[in-house]
C-alpha positions as CSV (number, residue, x, y, z in Angstrom):
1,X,52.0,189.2,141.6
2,X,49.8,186.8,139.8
3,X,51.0,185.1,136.6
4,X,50.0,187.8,133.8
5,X,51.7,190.4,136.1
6,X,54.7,188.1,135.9
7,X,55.1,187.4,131.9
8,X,54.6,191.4,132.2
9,X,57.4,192.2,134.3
10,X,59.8,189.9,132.6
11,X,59.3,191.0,129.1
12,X,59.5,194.5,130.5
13,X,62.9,194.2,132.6
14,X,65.0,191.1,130.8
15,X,67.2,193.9,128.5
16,X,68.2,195.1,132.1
17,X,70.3,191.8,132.3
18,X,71.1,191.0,129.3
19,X,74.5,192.4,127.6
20,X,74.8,195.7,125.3
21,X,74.1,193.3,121.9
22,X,70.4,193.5,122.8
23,X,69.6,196.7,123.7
24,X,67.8,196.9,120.0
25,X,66.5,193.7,121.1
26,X,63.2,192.1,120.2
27,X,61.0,190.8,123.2
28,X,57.7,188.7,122.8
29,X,56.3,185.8,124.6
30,X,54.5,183.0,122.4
31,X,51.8,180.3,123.2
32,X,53.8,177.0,122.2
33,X,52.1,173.1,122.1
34,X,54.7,171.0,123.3
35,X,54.4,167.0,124.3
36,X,51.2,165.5,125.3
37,X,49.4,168.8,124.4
38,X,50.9,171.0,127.0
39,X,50.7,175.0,126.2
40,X,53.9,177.1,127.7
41,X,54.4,180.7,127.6
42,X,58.3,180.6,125.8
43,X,60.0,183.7,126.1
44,X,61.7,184.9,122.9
45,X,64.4,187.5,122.6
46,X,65.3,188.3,118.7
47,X,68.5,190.2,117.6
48,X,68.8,191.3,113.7
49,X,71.6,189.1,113.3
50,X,70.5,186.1,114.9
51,X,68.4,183.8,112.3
52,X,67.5,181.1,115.4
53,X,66.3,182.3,118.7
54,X,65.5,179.9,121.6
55,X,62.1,179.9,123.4
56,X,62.7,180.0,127.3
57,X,59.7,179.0,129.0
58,X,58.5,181.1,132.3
59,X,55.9,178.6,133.7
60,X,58.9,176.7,135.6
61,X,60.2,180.5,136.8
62,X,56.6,181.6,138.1
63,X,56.7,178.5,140.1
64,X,60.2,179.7,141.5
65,X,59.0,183.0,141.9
66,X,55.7,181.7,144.3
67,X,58.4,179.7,146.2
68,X,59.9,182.8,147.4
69,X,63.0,183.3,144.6
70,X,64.0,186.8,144.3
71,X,62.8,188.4,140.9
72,X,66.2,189.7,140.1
73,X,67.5,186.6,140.6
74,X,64.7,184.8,137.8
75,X,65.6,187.4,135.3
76,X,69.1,186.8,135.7
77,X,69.3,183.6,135.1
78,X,66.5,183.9,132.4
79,X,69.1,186.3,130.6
80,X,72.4,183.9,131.1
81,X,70.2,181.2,129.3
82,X,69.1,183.4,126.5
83,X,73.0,184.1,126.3
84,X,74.3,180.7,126.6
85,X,72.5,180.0,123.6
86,X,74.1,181.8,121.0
87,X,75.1,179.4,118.1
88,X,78.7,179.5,117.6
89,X,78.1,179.7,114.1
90,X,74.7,180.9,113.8
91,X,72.6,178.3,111.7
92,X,71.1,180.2,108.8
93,X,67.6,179.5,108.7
94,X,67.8,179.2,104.4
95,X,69.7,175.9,105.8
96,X,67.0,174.6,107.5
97,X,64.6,174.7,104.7
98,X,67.5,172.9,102.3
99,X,67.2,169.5,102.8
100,X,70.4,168.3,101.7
101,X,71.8,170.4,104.5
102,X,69.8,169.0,107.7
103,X,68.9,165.2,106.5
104,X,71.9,164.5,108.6
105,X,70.9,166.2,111.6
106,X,66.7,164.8,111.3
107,X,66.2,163.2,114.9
108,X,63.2,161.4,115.6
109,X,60.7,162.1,118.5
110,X,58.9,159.1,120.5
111,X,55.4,160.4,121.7
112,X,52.3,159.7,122.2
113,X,49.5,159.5,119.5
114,X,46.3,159.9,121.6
115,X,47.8,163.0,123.9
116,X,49.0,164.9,121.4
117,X,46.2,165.2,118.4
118,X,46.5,168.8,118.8
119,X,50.9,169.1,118.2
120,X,50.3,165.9,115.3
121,X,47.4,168.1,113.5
122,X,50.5,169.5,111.7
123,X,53.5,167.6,111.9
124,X,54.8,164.4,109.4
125,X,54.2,161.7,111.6
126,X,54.7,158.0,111.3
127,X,52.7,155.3,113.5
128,X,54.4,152.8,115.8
129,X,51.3,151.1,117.7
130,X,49.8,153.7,119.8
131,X,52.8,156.1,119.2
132,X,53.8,158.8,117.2
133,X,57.1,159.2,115.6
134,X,58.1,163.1,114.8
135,X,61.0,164.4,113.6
136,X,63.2,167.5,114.9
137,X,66.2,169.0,113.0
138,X,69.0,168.8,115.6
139,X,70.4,172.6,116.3
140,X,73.1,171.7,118.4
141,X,74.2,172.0,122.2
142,X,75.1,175.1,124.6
143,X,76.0,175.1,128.3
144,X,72.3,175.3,128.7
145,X,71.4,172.0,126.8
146,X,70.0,171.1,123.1
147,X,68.3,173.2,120.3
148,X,66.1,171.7,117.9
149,X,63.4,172.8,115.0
150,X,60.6,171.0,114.6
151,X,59.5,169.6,111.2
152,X,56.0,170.8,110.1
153,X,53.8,169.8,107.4
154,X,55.0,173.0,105.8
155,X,58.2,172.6,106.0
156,X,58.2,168.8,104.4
157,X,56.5,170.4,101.5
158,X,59.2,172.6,100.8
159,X,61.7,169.9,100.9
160,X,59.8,168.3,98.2
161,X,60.2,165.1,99.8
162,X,57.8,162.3,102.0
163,X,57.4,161.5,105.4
164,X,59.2,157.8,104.8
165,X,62.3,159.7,103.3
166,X,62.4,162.2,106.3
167,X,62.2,158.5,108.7
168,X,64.9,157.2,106.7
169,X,67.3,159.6,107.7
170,X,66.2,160.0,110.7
171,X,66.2,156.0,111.6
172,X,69.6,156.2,109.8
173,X,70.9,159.1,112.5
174,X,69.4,157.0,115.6
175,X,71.4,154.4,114.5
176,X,74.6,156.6,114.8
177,X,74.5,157.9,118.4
178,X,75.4,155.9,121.0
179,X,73.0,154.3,123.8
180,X,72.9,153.8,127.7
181,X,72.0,150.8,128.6
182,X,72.4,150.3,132.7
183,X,70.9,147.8,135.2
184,X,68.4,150.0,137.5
185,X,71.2,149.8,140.3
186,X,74.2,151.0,137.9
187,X,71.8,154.0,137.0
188,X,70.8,154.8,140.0
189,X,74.2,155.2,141.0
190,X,75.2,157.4,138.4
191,X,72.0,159.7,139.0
192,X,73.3,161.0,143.1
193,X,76.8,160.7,142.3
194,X,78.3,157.2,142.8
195,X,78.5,157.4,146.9
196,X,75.8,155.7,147.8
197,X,74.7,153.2,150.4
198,X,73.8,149.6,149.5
199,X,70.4,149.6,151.6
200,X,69.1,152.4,149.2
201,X,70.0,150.6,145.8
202,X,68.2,147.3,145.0
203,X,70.4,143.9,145.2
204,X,73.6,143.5,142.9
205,X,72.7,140.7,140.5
206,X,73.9,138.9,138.0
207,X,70.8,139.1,135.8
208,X,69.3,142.5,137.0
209,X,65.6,142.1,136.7
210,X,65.4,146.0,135.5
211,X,67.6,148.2,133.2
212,X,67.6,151.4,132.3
213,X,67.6,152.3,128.4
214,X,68.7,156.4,126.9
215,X,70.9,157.8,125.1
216,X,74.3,159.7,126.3
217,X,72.3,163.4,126.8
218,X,69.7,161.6,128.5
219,X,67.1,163.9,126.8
220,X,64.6,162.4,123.9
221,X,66.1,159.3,124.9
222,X,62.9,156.8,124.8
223,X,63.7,157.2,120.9
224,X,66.0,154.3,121.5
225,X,62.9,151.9,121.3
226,X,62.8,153.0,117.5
227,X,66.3,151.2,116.5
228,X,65.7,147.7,116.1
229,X,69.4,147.4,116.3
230,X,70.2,148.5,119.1
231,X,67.2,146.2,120.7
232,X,68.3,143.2,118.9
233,X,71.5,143.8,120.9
234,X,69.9,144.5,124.2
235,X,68.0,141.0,123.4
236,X,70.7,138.6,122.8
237,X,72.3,139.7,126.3
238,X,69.2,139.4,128.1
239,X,68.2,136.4,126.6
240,X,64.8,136.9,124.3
241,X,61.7,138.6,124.3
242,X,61.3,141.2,127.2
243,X,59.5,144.0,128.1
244,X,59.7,147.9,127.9
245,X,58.3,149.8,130.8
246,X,57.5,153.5,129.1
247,X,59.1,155.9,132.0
248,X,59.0,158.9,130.2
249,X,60.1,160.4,127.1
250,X,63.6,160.4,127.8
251,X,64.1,156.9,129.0
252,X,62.3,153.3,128.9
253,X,62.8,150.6,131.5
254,X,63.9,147.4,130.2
255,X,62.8,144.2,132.0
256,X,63.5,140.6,131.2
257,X,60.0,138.4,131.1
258,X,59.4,135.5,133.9
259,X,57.3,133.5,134.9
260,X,56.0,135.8,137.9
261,X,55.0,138.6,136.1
262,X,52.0,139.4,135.5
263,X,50.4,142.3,132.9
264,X,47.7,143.3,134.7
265,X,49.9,144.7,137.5
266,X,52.8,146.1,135.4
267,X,50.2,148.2,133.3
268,X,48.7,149.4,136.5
269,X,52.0,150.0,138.1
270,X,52.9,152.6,135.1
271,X,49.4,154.3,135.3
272,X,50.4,155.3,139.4
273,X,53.6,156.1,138.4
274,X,52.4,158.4,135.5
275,X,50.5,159.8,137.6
276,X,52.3,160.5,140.6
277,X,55.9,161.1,139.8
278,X,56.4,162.0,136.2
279,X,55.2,165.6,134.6
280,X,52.2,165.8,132.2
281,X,54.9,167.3,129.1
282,X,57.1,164.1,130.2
283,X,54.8,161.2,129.8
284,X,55.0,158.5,127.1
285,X,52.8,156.2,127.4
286,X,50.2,154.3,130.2
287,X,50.6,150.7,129.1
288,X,53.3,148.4,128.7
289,X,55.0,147.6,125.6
290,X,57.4,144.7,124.6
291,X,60.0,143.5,122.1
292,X,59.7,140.3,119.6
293,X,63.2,139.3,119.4
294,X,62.2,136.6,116.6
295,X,60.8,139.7,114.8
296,X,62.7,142.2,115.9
297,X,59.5,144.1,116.4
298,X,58.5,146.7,119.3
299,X,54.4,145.5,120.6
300,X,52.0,145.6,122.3
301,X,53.5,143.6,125.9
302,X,49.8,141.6,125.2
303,X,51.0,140.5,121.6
304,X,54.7,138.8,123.1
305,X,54.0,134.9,123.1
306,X,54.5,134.8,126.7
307,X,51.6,136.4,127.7
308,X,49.6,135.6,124.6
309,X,49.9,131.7,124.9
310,X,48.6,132.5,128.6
311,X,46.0,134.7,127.0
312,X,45.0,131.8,124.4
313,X,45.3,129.2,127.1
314,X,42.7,131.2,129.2
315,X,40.6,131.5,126.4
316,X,40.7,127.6,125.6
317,X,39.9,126.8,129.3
318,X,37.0,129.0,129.9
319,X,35.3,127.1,126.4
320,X,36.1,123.5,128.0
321,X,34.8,124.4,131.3
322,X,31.3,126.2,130.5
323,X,28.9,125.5,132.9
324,X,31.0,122.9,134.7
325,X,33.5,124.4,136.1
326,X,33.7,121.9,138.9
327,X,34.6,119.1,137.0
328,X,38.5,118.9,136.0
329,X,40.2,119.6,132.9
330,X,41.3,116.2,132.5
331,X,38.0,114.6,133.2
332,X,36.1,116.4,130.1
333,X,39.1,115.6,128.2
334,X,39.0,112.0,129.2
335,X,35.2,111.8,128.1
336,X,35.4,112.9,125.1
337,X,38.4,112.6,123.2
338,X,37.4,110.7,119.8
339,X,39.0,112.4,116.7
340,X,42.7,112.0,115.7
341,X,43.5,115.0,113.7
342,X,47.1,113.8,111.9
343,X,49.4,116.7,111.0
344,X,53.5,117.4,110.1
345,X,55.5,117.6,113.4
346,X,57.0,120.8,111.8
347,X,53.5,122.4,112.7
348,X,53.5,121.5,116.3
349,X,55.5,123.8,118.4
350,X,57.1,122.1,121.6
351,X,56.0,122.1,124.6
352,X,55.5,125.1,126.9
353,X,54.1,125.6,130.4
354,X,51.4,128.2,131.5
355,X,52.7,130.3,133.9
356,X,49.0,130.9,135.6
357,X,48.1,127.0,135.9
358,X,51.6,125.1,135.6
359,X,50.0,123.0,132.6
360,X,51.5,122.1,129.8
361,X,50.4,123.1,126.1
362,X,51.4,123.0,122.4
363,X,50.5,125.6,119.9
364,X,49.2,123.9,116.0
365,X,50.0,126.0,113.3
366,X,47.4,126.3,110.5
367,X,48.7,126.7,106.7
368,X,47.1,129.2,104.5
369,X,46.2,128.3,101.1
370,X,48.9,129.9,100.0
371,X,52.0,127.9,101.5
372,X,54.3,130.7,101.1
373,X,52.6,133.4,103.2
374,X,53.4,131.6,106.8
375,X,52.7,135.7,108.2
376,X,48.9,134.8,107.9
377,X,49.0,131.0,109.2
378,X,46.3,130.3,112.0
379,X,46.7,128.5,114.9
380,X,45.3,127.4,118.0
381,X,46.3,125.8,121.7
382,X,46.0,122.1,123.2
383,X,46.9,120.3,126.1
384,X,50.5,118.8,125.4
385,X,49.1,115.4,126.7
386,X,46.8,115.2,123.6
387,X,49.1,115.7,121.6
388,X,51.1,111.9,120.6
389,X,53.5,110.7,118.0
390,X,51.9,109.3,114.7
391,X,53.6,107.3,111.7
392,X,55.8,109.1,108.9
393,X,56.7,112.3,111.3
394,X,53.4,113.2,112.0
395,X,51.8,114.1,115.0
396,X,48.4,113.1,116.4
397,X,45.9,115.0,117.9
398,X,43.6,114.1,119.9
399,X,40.1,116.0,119.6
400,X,36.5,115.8,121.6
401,X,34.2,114.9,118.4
402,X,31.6,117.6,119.4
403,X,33.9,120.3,120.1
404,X,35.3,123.3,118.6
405,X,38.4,125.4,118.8
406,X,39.7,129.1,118.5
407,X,42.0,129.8,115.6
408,X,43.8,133.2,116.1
409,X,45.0,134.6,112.3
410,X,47.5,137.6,112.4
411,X,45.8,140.6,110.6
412,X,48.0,143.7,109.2
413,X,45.8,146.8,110.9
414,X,48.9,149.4,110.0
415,X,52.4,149.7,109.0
416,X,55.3,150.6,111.4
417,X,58.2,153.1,110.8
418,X,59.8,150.8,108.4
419,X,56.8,150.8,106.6
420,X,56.6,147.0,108.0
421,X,53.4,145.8,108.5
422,X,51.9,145.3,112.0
423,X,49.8,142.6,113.2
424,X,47.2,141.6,115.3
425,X,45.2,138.3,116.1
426,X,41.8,137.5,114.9
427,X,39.6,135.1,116.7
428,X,37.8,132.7,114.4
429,X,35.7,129.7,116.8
430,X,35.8,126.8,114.3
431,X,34.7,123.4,115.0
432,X,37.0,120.3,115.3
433,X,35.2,118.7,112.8
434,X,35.6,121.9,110.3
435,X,38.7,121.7,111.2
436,X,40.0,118.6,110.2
437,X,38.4,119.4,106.6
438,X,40.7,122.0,106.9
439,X,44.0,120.3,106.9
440,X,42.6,117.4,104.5
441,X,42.2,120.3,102.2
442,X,45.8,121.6,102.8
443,X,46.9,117.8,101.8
444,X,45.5,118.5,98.5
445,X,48.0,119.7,95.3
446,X,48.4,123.5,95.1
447,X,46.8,125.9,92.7
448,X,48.0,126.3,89.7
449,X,50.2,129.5,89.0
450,X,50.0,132.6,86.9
451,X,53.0,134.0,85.6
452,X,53.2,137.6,85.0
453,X,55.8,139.1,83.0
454,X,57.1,142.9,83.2
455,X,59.7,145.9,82.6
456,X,62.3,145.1,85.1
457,X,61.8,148.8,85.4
458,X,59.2,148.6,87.5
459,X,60.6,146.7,90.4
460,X,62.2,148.3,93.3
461,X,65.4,148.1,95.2
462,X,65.3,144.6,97.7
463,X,65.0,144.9,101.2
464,X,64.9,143.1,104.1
465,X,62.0,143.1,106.7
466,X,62.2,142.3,110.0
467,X,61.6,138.8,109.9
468,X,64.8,138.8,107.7
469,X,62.9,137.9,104.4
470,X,64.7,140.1,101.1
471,X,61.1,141.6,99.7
472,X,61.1,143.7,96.6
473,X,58.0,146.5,95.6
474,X,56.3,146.3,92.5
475,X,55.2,149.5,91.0
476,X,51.9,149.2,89.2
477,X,51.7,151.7,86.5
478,X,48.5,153.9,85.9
479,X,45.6,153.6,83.4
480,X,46.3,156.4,82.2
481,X,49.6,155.4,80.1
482,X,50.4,159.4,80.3
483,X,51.4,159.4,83.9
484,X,53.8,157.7,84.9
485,X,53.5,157.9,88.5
486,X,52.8,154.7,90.1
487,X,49.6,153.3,90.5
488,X,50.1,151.2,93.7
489,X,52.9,149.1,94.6
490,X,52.9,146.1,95.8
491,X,55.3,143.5,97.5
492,X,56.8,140.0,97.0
493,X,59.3,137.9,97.9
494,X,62.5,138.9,96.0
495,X,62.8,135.0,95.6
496,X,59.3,135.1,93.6
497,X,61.1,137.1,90.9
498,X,62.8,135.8,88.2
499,X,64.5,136.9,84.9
500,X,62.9,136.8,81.9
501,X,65.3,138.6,79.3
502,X,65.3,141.3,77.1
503,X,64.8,143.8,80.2
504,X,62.3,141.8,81.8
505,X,61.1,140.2,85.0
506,X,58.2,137.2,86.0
507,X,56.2,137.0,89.2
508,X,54.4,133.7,90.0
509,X,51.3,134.3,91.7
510,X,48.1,132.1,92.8
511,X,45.6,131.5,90.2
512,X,42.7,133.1,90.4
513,X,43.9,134.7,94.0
514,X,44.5,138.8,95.0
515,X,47.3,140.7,96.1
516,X,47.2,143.3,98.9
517,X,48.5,146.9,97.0
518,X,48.9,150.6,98.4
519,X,49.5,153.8,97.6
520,X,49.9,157.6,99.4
521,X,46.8,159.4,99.5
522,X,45.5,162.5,100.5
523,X,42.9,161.8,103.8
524,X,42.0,165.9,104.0
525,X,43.8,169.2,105.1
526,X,44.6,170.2,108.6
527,X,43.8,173.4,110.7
528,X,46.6,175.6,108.4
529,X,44.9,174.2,104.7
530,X,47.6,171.6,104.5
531,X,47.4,168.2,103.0
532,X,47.6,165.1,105.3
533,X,48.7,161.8,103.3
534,X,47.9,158.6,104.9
535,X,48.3,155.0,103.5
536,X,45.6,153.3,101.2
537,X,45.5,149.6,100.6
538,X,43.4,147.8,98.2
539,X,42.8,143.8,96.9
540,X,43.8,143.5,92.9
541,X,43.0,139.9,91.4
542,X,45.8,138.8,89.8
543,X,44.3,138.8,86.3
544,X,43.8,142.6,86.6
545,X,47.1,142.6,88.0
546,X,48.5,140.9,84.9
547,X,46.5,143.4,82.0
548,X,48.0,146.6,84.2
549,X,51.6,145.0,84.3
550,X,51.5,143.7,80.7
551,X,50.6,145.9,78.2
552,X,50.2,145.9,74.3
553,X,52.8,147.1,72.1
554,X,50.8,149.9,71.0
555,X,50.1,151.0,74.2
556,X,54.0,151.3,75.3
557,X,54.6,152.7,71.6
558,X,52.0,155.8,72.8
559,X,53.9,155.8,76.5
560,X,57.2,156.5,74.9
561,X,55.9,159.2,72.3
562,X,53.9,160.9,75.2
563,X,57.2,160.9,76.7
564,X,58.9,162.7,74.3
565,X,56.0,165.2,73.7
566,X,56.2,166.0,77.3
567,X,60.0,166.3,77.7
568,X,60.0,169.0,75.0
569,X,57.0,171.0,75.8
570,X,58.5,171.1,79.3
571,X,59.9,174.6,80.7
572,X,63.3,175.0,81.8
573,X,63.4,174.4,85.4
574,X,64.2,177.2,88.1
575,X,65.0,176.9,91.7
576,X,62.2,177.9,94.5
577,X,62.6,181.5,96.2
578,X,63.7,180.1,99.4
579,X,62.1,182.3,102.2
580,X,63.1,183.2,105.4
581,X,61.3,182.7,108.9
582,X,62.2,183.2,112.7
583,X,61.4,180.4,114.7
584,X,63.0,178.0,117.5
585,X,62.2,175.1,119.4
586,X,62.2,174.4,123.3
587,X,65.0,174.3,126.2
């Protein structure tokens, strides 16, 4: 009997074992995208009074079936699964599309972005490097495991609501359930039962090199990642930084950076695993990925300082050596070392030792123009031993007069789950003479400020990003005073804004200088006609800035009596016919 033959014979025979209730049954088998683009055939048995009905999927059953199981056997157990999933209380589907109702029970999804264009084409998604946060409506649990609904683009629009709100109650749920957080050896303990001999479990250890990170069930649990809580906590008891292995999508491997390791072979190590041990619908991700404790921020493993000063360090080697890579480091050093760049100790880090050449090196920070924005300050790598104390806490710097450096400046190329903005390095080659024109400019008195005063109105609630700053939005209303939607928005330190009176806020900004601003926007419709929003970001010089955030008198005198004009002419409101759909997500 070859597959076809199978689905054929199941859908034909399951009401055989399955109780009296569903003799009036409904059968029919459905093509379903699950993770990482997989299609499985999900077997779906419908009563009248069931609004929910699970999909049981027969690819695993065929492979039972062609290892000799006895088809009685598959369609009895197929039948107590499809039992084992009645709802206690059946969930009403008119609850699922009420939003009030299931924002506490939104769960997000960790996958990944690049396997899964086809299951993202329409589903609210929100970006977290490489991967793709979804969101599921949490069903409840049965003897055979967890039911969840999948939130579409469809079903978003009828809550009337955006993707960020739909993360914020989901980020708000993760926070609530509990995590498992094991060394390797504990887990693997747990996993065949707690009697098990020591010469099969790696060595007990007071700082395990490898943990184990989930949640309770053990299913969905890579999700973890996503609560920067729970990761702070995980890095204050394994001391900093460290890295997270991507074992599947139900668990991540935790591992504590040294000196030893090395990217190159971790990254390789997950690509054999991946490929060898864990299923195509299981797989998260082929490349490592780390945590910023200073940030609390999930990266790229390449972006963690640990490997980045090594990366940087590299970088700075392979300019000094050139064509003469036989001579020492030292020596070119030695000949050339004629410019004494003089800068605040407060921008030289301390110390720190490459763990490819044992050398020490020190990383100089670069000021912006604009003081306050240390997010976007350069910097680049010397040898510690050129770097010497100077007079009035300064630091001296010693320089080769014809050389030139790399200054690497962190660039925002998206926006994480929080809507925090992610960064990346650019490499800028700069000479050393450039660059102490640089810092002699920096020495010089700051621009002068604008002030810009507004409706406290338009400012948002504070909050606090993951570098721990309080920020506050700014909504920038239209040009067209008749709409009131906002513009863009942009943010500022909540320590920028000041009172003004009389309702009223002031921003100082740069002189002459822009500000980055966004806004939702429509990018174009997927396969089903539905709109897909993205994020647009735009420069505004402050002067324009200032004209949209100021306006005349007579301009806010026509706002309010468009107002007015609008409140009256509008119709009484009436709720949406709420309609009714089958549907059900995986085993």
């Amino acid at each position: 009997m070859n597959y076809e033959e199978f689905k054929n014979e199941v859908t034909s025979r399951i009401k055989e074992f399955l109780p009296e209730k569903y003799a009036d049954a409904s059968v029919s088998i459905q093509s379903v995208v699950k993770n990482n683009d997989q299609k499985l055939d999900g077997l779906m048995v419908s009563t009248d009074d069931s609004s929910i009905t699970p999909n049981i999927y027969l690819d695993q059953y065929f492979e039972q079936y062609e290892n000799g199981r006895e088809m009685d056997e598959i369609l009895q157990n197929i039948a107590d699964v499809r039992v084992s999933h009645e709802m206690e209380q059946d969930f009403n589907v008119s609850s699922i599309t009420d939003f009030d109702k299931v924002k506490d029970h939104i769960i997000p999804s960790l996958i990944n972005a690049e396997m899964n264009e086809s299951y993202l084409s329409d589903k609210p998604h929100i970006m977290v490097n490489d991967l793709a946060v979804v969101y599921k409506i949490d069903l409840g649990t049965s003897e055979s495991g967890a039911m969840t609904a999948p939130i579409t683009n469809n079903l978003m629009e009828q809550y009337g609501v955006s993707v960020e709100e739909i993360d914020s109650h989901a980020m708000a749920n993760l926070m609530t359930q509990p995590m498992s957080f094991k060394s390797m050896r504990d887990t693997l303990v747990e996993m065949m039962g707690g009697d098990v001999p020591d010469f099969m479990l790696p060595p007990e250890e007071e700082n395990p090199l490898m943990y184990v990170l989930s949640n309770e069930s053990k299913l969905g649990g890579a999700n973890m990642i996503l609560d920067s809580g729970k990761m702070d906590e995980i890095a204050e008891k394994i001391g900093g930084d460290f890295i997270v292995i991507p074992s599947s999508i139900h668990e991540v491997i935790i591992m504590p950076i040294n000196d030893s390791m090395d990217l190159r072979e971790i990254n390789s190590m997950i690509n054999d695993v991946n490929a060898g041990q864990v299923a195509p619908a299981e797989r998260l991700s082929d490349k490592a990925y780390g945590y910023d404790a200073e940030k609390s921020l999930l990266v790229y493993a390449s972006d963690l300082s640990a490997f980045k000063e090594n990366e940087v360090v590299q970088e700075e080697q392979k300019e000094v050596k050139g064509d003469i890579a036989e001579k020492t480091e030292e020596a070119i050093r030695d000949a050339g070392l004629d410019i004494k760049l003089s800068v605040s100790d407060k921008l030289v880090s301390d110390p720190f030792v490459s763990p490819k050449d044992g050398n020490e090196y020190c990383r100089i920070k670069v000021p912006n123009e604009d003081r306050n924005d240390k997010s976007s300050w350069a910097s680049f790598v010397v040898p510690a031993a050129d770097v010497s104390d100077g007079a009035d806490g300064k630091k001296e710097i010693s320089l080769p007069k014809d050389g030139n450096k790399t200054l690497y400046t962190p660039k925002v190329t998206g926006y994480d789950q929080s809507n925090k903005p992610i960064y990346v390095n650019e490499k800028e080659k700069i000479s050393n003479a450039d660059l102490m024109n640089r810092f002699e400019k920096l020495s010089s008195p700051q621009k002068e400020l604008t002030t810009i005063t507004f409706s406290e109105k338009l400012k948002g609630e504070p909050f606090t990003n993951k570098n721990g700053t309080e920020l506050v939005s700014i909504k920038i209303p239209n040009e067209d005073k008749t709409d009131h939607s906002p513009w863009f928005e942009a943010v500022v330190p909540s320590s920028h804004v000041k009172e003004a009176g009389n309702g009223k806020i002031s921003v100082d900004f740069p002189a002459n200088s822009e500000i980055t601003a966004s806004r939702s926007v429509v990018q174009g419709v997927d396969d089903a006609g539905k709109k897909v929003f993205g994020r647009e970001s735009i420069k505004i010089p402050v002067e324009d800035l200032k004209k949209r955030l100021e306006p005349s008198k007579t301009n806010i005198k026509d706002m309010i009596k468009s107002g007015k004009e609008k409140i009256q002419a509008a119709p009484e409101r009436k709720d949406k016919d709420k309609t009714h759909s089958r549907g059900g997500e995986a085993i």
